[in-house]
Structures are given as C-alpha cells and as structure tokens.
VOFI-475675 format. One record per atom (N, C-alpha, C): residue number from 1; atom name; x, y, z. Coordinates in Angstrom, 3 decimals. Example, Ala and Ser with C-alpha at 12.3 -4.5 7.8 and 13.67 -1.06 7.14 Angstrom:
<site 1,N,<13.190,-5.690,7.800>> <site 1,CA,<12.300,-4.500,7.800>> <site 1,C,<13.200,-3.300,7.800>> <site 2,N,<12.850,-2.250,7.080>> <site 2,CA,<13.670,-1.060,7.140>> <site 2,C,<12.900,0.030,7.870>> 
END
This chain:
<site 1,N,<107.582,100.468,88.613>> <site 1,CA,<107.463,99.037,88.547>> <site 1,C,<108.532,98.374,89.406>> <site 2,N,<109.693,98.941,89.391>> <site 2,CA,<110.957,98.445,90.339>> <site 2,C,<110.620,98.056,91.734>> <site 3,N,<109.753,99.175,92.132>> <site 3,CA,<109.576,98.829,93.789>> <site 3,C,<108.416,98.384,93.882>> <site 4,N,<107.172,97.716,93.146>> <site 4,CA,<106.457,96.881,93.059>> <site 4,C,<106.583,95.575,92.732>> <site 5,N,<108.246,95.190,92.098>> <site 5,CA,<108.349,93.981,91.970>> <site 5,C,<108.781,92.819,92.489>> <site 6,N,<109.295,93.109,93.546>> <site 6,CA,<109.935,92.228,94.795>> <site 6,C,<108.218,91.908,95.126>> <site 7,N,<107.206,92.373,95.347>> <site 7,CA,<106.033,92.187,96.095>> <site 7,C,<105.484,91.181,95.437>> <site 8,N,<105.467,91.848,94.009>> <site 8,CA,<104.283,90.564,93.051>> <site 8,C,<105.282,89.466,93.059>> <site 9,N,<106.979,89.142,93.048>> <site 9,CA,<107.522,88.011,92.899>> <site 9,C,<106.822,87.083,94.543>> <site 10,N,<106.820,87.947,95.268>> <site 10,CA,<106.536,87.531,96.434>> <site 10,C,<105.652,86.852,96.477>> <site 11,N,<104.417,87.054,96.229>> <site 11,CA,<102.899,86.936,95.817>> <site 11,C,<102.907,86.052,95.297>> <site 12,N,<103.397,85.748,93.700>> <site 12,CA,<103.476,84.559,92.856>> <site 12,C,<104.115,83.302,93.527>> <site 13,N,<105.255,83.780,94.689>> <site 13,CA,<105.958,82.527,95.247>> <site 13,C,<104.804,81.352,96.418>> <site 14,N,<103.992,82.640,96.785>> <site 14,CA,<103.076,81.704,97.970>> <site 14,C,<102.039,81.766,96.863>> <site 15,N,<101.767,81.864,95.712>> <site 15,CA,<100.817,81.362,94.762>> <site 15,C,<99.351,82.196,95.058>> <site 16,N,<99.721,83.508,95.242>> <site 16,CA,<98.287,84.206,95.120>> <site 16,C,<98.785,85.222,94.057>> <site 17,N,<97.511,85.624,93.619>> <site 17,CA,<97.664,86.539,92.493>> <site 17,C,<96.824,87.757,92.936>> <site 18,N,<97.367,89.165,92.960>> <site 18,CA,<96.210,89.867,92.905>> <site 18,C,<94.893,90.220,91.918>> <site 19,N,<93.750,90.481,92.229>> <site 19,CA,<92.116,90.490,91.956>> <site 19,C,<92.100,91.932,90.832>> <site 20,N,<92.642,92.717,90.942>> <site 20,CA,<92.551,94.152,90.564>> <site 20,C,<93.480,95.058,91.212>> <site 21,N,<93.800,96.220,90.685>> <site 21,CA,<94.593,97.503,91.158>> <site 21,C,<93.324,98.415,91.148>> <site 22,N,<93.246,99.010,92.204>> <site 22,CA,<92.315,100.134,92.445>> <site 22,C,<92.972,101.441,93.177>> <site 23,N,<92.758,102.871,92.080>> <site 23,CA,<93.379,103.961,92.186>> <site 23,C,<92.439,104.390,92.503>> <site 24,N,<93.005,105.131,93.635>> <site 24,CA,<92.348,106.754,94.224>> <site 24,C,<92.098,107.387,93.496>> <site 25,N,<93.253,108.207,92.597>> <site 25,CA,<93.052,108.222,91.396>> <site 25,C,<93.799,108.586,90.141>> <site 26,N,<93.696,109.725,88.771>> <site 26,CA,<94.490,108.820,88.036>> <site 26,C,<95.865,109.708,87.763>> <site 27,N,<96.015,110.510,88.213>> <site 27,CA,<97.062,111.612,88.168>> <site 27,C,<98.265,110.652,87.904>> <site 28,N,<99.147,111.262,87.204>> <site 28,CA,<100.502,110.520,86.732>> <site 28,C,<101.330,110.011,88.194>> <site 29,N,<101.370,110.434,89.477>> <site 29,CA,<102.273,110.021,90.484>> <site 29,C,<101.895,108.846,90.851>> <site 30,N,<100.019,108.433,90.721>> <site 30,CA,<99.244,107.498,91.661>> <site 30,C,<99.054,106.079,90.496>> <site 31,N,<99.257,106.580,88.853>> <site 31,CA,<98.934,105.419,88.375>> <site 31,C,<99.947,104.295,88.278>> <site 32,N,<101.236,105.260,88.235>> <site 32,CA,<102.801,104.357,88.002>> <site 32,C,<102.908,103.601,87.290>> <site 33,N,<102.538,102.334,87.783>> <site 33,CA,<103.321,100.837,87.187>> <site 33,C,<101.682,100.095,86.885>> <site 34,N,<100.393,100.954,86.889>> <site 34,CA,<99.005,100.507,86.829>> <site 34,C,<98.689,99.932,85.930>> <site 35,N,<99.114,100.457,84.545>> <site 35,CA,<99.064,99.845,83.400>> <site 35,C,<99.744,97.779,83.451>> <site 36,N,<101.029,98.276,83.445>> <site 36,CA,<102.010,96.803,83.455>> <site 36,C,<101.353,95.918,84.550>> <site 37,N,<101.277,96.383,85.565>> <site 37,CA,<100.923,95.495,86.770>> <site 37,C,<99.192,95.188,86.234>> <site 38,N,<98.899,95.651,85.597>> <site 38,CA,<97.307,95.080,85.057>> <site 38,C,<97.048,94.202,84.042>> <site 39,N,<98.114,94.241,83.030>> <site 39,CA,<98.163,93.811,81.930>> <site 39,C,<99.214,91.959,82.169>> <site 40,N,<100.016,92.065,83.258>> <site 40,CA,<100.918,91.119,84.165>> <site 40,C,<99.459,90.162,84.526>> <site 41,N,<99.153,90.872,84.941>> <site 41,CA,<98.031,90.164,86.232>> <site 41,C,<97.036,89.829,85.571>> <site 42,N,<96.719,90.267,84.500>> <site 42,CA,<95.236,90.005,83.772>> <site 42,C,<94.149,90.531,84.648>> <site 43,N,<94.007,91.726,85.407>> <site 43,CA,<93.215,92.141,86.155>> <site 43,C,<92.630,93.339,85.821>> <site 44,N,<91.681,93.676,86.103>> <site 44,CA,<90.924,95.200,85.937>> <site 44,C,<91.490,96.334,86.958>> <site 45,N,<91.675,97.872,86.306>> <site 45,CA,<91.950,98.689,87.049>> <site 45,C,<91.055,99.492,87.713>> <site 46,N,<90.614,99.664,89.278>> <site 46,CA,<89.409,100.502,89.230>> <site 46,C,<89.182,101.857,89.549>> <site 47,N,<88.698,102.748,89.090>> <site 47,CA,<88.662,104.020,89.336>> <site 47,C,<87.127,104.479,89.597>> <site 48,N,<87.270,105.628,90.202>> <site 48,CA,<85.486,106.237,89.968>> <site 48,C,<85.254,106.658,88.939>> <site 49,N,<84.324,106.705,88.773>> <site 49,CA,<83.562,106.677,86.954>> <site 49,C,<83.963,108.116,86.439>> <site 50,N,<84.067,109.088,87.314>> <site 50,CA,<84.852,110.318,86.860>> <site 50,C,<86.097,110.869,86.614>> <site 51,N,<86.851,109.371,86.923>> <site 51,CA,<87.910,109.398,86.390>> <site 51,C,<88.679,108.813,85.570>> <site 52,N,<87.201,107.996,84.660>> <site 52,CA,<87.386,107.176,83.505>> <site 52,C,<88.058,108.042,81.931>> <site 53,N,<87.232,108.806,82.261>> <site 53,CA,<87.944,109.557,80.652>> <site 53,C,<89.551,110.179,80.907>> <site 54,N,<89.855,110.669,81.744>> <site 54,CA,<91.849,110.601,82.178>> <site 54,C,<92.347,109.557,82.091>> <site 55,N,<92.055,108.538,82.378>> <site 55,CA,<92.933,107.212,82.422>> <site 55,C,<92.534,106.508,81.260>> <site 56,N,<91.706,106.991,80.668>> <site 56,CA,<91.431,106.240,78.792>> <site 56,C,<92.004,106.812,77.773>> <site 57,N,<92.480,107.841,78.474>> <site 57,CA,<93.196,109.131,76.933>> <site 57,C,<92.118,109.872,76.454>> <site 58,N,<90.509,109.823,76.800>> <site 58,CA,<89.757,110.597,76.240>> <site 58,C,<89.594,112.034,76.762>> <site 59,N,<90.180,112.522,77.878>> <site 59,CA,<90.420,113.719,78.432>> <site 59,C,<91.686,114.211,79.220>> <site 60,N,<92.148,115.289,78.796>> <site 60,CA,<93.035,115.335,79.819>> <site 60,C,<92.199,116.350,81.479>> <site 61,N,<92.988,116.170,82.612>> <site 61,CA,<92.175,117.433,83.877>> <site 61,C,<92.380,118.608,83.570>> <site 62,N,<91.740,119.119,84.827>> <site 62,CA,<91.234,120.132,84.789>> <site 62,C,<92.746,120.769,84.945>> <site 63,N,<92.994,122.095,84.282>> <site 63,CA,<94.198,123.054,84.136>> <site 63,C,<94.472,123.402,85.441>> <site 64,N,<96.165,123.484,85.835>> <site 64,CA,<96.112,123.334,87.293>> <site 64,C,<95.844,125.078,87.430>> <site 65,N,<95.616,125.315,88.416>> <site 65,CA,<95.554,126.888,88.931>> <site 65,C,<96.562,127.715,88.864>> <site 66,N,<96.563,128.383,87.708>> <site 66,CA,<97.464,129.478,87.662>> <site 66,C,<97.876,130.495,88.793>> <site 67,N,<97.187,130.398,89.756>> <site 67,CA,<96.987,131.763,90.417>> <site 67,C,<97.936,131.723,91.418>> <site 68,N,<98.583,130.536,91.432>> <site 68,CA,<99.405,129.528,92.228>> <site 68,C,<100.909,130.165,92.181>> <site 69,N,<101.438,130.307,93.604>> <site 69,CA,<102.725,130.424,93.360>> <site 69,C,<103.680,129.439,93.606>> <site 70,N,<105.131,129.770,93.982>> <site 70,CA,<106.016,128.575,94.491>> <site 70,C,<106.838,127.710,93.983>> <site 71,N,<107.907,127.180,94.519>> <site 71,CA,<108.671,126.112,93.803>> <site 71,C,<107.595,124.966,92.953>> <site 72,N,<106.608,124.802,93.596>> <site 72,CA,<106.228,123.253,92.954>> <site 72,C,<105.458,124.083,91.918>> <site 73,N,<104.813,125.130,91.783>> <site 73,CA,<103.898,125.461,90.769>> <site 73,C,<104.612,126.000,89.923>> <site 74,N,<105.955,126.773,90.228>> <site 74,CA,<107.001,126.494,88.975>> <site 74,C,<107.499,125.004,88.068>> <site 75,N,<107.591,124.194,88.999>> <site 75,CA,<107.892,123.303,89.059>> <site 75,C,<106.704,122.281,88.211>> <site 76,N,<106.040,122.783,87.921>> <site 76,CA,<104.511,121.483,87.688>> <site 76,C,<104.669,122.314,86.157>> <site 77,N,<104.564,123.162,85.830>> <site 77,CA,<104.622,123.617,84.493>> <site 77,C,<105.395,122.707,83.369>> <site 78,N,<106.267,121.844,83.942>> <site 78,CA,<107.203,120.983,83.457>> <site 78,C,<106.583,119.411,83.507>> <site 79,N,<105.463,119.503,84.398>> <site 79,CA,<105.140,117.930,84.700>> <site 79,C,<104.265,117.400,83.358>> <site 80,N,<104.567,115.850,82.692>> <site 80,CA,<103.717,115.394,81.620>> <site 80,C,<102.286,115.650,81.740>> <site 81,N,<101.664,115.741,80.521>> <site 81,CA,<99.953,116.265,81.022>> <site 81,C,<99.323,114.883,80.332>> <site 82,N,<100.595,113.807,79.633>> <site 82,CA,<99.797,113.067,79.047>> <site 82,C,<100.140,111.465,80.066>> <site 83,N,<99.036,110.996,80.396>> <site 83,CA,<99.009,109.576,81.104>> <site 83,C,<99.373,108.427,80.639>> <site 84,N,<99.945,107.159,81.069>> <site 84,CA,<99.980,106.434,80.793>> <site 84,C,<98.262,105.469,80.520>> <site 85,N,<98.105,105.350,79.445>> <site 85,CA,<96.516,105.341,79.099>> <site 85,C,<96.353,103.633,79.070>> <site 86,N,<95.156,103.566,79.945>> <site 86,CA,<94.681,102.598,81.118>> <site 86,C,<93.571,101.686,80.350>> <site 87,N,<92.707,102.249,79.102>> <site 87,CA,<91.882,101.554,78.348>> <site 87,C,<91.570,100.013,78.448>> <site 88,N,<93.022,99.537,78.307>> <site 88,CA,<92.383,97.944,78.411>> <site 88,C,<92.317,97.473,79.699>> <site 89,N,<92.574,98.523,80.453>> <site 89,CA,<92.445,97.821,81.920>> <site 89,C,<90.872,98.391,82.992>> <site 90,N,<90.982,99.777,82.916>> <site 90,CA,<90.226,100.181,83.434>> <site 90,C,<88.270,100.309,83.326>> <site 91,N,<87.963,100.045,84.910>> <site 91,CA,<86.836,100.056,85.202>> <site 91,C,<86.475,101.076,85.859>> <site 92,N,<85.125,101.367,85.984>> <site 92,CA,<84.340,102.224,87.108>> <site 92,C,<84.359,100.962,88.343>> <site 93,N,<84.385,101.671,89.324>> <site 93,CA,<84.329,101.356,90.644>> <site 93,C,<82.886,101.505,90.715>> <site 94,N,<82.267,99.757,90.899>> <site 94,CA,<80.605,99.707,91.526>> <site 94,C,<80.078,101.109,92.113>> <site 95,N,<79.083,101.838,91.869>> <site 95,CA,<78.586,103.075,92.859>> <site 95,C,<77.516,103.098,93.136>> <site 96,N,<76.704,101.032,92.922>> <site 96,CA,<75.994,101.014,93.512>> <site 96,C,<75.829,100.223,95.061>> <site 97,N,<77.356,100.388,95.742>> <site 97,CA,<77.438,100.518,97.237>> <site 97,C,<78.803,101.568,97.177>> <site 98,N,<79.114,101.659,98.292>> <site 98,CA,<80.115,102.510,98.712>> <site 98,C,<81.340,101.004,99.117>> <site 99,N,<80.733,100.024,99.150>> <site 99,CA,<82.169,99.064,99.281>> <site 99,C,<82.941,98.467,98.299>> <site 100,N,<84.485,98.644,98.536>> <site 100,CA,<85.668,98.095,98.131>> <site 100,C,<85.520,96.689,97.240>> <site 101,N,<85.260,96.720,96.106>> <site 101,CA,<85.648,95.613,95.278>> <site 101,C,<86.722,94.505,96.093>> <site 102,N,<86.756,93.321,96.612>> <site 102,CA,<87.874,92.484,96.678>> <site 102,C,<88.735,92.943,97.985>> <site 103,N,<88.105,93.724,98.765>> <site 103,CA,<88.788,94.506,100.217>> <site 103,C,<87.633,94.469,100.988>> <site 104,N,<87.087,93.438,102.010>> <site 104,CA,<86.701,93.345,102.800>> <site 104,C,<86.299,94.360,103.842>> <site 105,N,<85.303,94.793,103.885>> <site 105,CA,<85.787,95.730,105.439>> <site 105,C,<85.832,97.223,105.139>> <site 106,N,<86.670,97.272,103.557>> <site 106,CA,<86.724,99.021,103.362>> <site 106,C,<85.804,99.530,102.225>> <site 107,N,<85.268,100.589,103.110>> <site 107,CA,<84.556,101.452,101.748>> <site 107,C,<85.398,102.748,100.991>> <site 108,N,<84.448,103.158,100.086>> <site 108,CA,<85.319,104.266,99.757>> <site 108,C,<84.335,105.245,99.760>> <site 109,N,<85.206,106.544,99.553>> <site 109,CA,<84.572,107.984,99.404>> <site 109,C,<85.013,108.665,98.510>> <site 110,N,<84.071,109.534,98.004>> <site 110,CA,<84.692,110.333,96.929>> <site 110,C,<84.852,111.818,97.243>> <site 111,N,<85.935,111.958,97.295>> <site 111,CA,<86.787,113.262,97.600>> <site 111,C,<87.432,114.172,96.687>> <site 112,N,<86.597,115.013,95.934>> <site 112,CA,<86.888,115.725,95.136>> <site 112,C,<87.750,116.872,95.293>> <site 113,N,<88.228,117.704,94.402>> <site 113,CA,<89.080,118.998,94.779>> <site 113,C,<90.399,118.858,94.469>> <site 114,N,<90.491,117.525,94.368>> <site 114,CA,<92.603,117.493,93.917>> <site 114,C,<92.597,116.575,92.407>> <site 115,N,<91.403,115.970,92.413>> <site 115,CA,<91.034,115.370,91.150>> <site 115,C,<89.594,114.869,91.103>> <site 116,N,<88.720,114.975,89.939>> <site 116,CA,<87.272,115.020,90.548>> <site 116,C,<86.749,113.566,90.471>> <site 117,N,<87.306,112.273,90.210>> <site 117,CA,<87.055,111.295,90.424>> <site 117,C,<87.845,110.983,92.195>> <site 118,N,<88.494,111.596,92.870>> <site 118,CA,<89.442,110.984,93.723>> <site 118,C,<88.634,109.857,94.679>> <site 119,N,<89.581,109.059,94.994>> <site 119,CA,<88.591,108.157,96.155>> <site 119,C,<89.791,108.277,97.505>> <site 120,N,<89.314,107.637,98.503>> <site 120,CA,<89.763,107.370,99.796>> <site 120,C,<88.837,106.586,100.495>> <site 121,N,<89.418,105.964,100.977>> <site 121,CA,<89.217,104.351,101.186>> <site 121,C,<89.195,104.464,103.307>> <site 122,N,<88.339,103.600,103.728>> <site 122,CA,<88.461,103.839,105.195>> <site 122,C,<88.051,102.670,105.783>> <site 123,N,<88.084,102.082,106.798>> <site 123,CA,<88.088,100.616,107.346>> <site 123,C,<87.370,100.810,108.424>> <site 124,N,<86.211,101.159,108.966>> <site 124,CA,<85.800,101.043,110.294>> <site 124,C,<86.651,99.963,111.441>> <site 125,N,<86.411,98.920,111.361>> <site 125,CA,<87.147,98.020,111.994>> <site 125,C,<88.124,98.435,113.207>> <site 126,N,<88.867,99.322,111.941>> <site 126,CA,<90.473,99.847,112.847>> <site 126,C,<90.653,101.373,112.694>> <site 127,N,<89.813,102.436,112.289>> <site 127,CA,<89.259,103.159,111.512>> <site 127,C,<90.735,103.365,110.770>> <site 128,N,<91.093,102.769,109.880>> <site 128,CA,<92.310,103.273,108.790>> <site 128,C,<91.845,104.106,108.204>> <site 129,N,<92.498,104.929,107.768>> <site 129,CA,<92.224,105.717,106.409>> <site 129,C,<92.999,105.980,105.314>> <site 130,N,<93.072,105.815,104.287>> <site 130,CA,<93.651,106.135,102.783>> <site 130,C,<92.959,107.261,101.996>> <site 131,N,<93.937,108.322,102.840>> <site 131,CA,<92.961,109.799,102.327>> <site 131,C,<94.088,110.355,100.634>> <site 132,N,<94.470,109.197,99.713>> <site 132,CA,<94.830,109.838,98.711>> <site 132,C,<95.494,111.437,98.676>> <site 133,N,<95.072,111.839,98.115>> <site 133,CA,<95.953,113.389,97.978>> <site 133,C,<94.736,114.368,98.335>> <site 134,N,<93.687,114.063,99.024>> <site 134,CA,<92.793,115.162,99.806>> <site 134,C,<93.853,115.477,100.702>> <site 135,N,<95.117,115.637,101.471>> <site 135,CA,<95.595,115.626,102.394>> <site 135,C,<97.256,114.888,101.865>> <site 136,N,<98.109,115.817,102.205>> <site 136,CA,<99.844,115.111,102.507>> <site 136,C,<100.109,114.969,103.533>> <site 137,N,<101.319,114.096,103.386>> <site 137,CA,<102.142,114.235,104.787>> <site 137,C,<103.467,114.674,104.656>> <site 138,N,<104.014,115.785,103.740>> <site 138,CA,<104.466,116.587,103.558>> <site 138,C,<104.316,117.934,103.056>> <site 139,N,<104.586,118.942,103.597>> <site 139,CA,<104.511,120.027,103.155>> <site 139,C,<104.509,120.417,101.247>> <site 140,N,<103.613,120.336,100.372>> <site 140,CA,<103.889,120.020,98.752>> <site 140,C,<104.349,121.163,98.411>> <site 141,N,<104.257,122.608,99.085>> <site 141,CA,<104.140,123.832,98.509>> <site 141,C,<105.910,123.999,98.843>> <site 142,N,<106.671,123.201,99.556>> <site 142,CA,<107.941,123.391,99.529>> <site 142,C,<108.689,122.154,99.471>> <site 143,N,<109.922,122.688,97.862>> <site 143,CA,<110.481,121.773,97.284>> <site 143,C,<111.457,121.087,98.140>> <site 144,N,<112.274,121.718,99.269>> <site 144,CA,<112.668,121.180,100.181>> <site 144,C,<112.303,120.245,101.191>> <site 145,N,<111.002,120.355,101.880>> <site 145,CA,<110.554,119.872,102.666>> <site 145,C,<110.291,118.148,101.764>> <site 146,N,<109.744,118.266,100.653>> <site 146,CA,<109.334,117.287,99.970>> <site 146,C,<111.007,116.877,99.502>> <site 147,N,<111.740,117.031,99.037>> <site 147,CA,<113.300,116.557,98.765>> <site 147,C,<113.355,115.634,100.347>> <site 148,N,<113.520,116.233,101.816>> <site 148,CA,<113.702,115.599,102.959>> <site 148,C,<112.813,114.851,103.244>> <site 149,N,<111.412,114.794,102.829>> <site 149,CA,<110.379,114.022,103.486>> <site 149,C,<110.340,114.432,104.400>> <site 150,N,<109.824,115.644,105.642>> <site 150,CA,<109.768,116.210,105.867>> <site 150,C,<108.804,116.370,106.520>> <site 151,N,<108.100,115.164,107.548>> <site 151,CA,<106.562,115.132,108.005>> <site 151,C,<105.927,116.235,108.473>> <site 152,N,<104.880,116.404,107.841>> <site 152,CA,<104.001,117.485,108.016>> <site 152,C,<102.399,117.141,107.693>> <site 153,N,<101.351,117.136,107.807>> <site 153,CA,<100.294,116.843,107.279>> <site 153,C,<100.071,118.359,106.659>> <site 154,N,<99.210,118.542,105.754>> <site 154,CA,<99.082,119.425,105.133>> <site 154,C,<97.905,119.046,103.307>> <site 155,N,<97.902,120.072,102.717>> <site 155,CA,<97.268,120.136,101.322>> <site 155,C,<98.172,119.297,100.150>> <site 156,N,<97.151,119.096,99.493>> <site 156,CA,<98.035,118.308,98.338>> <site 156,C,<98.779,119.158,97.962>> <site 157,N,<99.607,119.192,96.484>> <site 157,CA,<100.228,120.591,96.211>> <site 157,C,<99.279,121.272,95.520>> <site 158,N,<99.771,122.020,95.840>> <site 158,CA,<98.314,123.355,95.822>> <site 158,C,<97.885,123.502,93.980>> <site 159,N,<99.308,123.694,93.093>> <site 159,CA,<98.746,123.940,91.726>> <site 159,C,<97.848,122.692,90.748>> <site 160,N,<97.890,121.381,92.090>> <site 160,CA,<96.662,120.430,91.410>> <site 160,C,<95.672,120.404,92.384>> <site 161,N,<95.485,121.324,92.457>> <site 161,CA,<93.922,121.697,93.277>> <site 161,C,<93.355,122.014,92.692>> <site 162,N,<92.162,121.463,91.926>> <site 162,CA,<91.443,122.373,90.692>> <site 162,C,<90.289,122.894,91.213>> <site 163,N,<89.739,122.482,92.253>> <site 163,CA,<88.505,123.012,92.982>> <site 163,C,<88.461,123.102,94.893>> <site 164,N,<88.620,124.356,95.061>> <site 164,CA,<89.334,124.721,96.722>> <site 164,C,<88.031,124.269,97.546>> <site 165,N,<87.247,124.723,97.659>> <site 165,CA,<85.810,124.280,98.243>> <site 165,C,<85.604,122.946,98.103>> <site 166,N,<85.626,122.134,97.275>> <site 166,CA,<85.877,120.749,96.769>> <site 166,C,<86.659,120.057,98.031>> <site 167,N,<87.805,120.139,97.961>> <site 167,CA,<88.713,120.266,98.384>> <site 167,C,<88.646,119.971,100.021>> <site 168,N,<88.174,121.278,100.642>> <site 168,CA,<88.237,121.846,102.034>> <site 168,C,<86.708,120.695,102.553>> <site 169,N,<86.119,120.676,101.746>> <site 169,CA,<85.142,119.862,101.968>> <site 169,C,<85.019,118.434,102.023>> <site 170,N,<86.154,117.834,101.083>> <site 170,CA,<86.316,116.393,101.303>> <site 170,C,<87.337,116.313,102.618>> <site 171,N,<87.996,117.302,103.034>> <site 171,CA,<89.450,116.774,104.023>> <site 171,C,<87.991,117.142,105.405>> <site 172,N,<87.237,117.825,105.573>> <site 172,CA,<86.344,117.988,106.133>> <site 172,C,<85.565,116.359,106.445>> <site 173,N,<85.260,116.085,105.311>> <site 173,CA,<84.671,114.918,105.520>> <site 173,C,<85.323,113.877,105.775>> <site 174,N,<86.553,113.979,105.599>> <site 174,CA,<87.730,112.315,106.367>> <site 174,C,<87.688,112.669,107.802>> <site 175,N,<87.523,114.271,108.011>> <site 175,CA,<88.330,114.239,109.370>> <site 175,C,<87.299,114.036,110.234>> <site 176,N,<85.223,113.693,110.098>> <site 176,CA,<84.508,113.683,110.595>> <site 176,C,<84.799,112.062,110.883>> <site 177,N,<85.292,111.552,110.198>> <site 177,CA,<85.563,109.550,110.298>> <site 177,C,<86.197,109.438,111.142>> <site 178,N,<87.288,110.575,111.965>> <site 178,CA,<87.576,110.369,113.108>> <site 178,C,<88.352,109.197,113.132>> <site 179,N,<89.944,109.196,112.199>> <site 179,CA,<90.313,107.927,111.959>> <site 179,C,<91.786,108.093,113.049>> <site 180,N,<91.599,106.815,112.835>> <site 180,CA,<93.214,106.700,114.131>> <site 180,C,<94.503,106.249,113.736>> <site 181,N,<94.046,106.115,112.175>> <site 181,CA,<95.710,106.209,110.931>> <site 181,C,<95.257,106.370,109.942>> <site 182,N,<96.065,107.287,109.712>> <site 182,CA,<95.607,107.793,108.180>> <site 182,C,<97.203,107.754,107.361>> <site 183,N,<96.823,107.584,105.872>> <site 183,CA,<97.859,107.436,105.280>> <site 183,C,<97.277,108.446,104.309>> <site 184,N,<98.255,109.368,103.518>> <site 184,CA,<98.080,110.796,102.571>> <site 184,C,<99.094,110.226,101.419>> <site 185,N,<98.809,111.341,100.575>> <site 185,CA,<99.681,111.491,99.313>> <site 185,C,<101.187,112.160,99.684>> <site 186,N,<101.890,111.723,99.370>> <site 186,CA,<103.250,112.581,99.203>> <site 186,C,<103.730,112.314,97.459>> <site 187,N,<104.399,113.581,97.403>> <site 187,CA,<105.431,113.463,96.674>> <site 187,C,<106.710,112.690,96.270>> <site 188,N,<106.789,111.811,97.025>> <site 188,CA,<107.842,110.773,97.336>> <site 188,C,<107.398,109.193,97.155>> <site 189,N,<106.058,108.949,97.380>> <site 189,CA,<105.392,107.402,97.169>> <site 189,C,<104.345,107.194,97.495>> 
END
C-alpha cells in the first residue's frame, strides 16, 4: 500500500478516482494492496472467472511442483498459501469480449500455466504488452539474481508453475503478438 499511495493521493488531488483494479492474477505478490485500494475506492476487483475461487477464500492453487529444485523452491515452502481474501471486491472479467473493462484500446488474454485464471493484457496501438508472470524479467530460479534485479527475461519461478505445457504455450502465444514492450513479473514489483 506504501508505494501505491503517493499515486492515489495524486489522483484524488486532480480529482479523478480510479474505475476498478484489475489483476492478472491472484497470487499473493500481484494482489498486494487489492483489497484496501478497493474497499478506499469503492471499486470492483477484476479477475478471470478462474480465478474467482483464490481470491474469495473458496480455494486455495494448485500445489506448487515438488519436483522443483533451487533457492526459490526452497524458498517458496515458506511462502503464505493463504490470500488476502477479495470477496467484497471481486469480479469476473466480462468473457463475453476479450476487451479491457475501463482501458481503452487493451484486450486481454488468458495465459495459463503460472496460475490458471492468469491474464495479460496487450494494446495493438503501440503493441504493449503486460505479460504478468507467463514470463520475468529476472532470472526467478536464482535468489541472487532476483536480490540484484538482475535483467534477464526468462520463466516465472519455476515452483509456481503448476502446468509446463500451459505455460510454454501461453509465452508462445504473447510472443506471436509480436510486441515492441513488454512488461513481465518479477520478484521485486
């Protein structure tokens, strides 16, 4: 919430309010401050409909992959499995178009394999892309590289990969969009 709040004071000063928070999706790094900043705003949170029962408390994901080695998959054994639970905020994301609620211009996609609701968001226009955690821009599988920030494009971290084919198939499908900025998941923000 700390480094989201200089923005919304900002916001409130030229007198706009934001419409909604819309998550890629709902994994504990991506929801943060989703709850407060929804409940602040009086706004709806939106997710894909498959990633309604994680962010309501009615499910937790899929078990990360044991088979997994490494600092971070040592390391994730320790991470909370329980969410900050989103109920009074959260919506399904319309899926009867592929366009952006309240974002002009961008659609989304659903990119499964690192979480099975995930979205990523893309702008023809300028072709942006917001490829969520189908894709980092740090190396996740090393705790160092992610401590330095450490640019690298690369896999989410590997022990929340719950489906590899999933996976190889959505970063497949961003990279056919042929985008000319892309922004990824890190470990860092």
């Amino acid at each position: 919430m700390d480094a989201v709040e200089p923005l919304a004071r900002m916001l409130a000063e030229d007198g706009l309010k934001p419409v909604a928070v819309v998550l890629t999706h709902g994994h504990l790094d991506h929801v943060g401050s989703a709850k407060e900043l929804a409940l602040r705003w009086q706004v709806p949170v939106l997710v894909h409909p498959l990633e309604l029962p994680y962010v309501t408390g009615q499910a937790q994901y899929p078990p990360r992959d044991p088979t997994v080695g490494g600092s971070l998959a040592f390391m994730a054994r320790f991470f909370p499995k329980d969410l900050p639970n989103l109920r009074e905020a959260a919506q399904a994301i319309p899926t009867d178009d592929d366009s952006v609620p309240y974002l002009p211009g961008w659609r989304w996609l659903h990119v499964p394999g690192h979480a099975p609701g995930q979205l990523a968001f893309f702008r023809e226009s300028d072709k942006t892309l917001i490829g969520a955690d189908a894709f980092a821009t740090c190396h996740h599988d090393s705790v160092p590289a992610i401590l330095l920030a450490l640019p690298k494009i690369s896999r989410a971290g590997t022990p929340f990969n719950y489906d590899w084919q999933a996976s190889r198939d959505s970063v497949r499908r961003l990279a056919d969009l042929a985008p000319g900025a892309v922004l990824g998941g890190t470990m860092l923000g």
